[in-house]
C-alpha positions as CSV (number, residue, x, y, z in Angstrom):
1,X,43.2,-47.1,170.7
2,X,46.3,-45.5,171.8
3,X,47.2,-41.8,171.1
4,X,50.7,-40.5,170.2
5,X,51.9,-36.9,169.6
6,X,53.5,-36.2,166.2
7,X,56.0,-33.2,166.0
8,X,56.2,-32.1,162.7
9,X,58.1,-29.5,161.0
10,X,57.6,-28.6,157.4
11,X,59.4,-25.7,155.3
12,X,58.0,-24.5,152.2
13,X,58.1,-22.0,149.2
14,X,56.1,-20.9,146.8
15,X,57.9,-20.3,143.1
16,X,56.1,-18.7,140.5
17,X,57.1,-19.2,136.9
18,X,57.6,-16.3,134.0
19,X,57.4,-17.0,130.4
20,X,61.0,-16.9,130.2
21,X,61.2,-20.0,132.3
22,X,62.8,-18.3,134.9
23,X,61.1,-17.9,138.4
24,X,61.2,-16.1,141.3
25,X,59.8,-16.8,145.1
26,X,56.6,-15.1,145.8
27,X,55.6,-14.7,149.6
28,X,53.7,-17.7,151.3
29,X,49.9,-16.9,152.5
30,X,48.0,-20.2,151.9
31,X,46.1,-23.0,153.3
32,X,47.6,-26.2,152.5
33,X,46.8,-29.5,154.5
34,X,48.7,-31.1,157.0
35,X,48.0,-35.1,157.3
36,X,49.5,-37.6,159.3
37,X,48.5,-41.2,157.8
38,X,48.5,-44.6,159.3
39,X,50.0,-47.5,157.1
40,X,47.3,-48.3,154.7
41,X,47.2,-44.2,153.8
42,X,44.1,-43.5,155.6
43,X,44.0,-39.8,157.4
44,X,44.4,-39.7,161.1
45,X,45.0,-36.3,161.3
46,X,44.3,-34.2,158.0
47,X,43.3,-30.3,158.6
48,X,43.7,-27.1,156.4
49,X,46.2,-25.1,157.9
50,X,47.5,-21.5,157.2
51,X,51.5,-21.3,155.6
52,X,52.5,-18.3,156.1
53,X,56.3,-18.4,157.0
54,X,58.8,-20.8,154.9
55,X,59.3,-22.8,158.0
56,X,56.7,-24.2,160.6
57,X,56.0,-26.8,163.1
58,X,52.7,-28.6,164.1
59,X,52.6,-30.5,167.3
60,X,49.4,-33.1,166.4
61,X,47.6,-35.4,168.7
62,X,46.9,-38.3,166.7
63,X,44.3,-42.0,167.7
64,X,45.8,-44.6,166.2
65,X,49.9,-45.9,164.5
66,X,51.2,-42.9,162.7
67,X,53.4,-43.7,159.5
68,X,53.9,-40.9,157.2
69,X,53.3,-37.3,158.1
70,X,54.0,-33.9,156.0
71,X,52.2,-30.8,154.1
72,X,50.0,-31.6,151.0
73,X,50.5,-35.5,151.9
74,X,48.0,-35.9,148.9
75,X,49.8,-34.0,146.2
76,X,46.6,-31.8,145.8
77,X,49.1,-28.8,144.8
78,X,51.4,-28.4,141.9
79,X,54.7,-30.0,143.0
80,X,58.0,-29.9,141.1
81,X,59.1,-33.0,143.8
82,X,56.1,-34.0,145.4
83,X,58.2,-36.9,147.4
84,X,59.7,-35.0,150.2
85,X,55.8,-34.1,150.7
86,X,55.7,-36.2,153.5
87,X,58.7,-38.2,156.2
88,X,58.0,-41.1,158.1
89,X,56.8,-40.9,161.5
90,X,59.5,-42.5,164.2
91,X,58.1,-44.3,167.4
């Protein structure tokens, strides 16, 4: 099986909602996971990993066709847009 390298760079933020309805950013310290998937969704890479600035990057070794890579690639977290979750992976 061939391996490739997958550079990916995710930004995040973490709102927190008032009663009012109105929120406000609160500071990132977290451990969300970071997945690259082949094309039927199954993991090839899927690790906890600590988000602690608003932008990172991951440089993953990876057996096997990556397709989609990103942060929380299973929507485990509460998402207002859980689509940009994830990008495909270019060869």
């Amino acid at each position: 099986m061939d391996s490739y390298s997958v550079n990916l760079r995710v930004k995040a933020k973490k709102p927190q909602s008032r009663r009012i309805g109105r929120g406000n950013r609160v500071p990132l310290n977290d451990w969300i996971d970071i997945g690259v998937l082949d094309d039927k969704g199954k993991p090839l890479f899927m690790e906890r990993k600590k988000i602690d600035k608003p932008e990172m990057e991951f440089n993953l070794n990876v057996k096997g066709i990556p397709a989609t890579a990103g942060i929380d690639p299973w929507n485990k977290l509460i998402d207002r847009d859980p689509k940009d979750n994830t990008t495909r992976c270019v060869l």
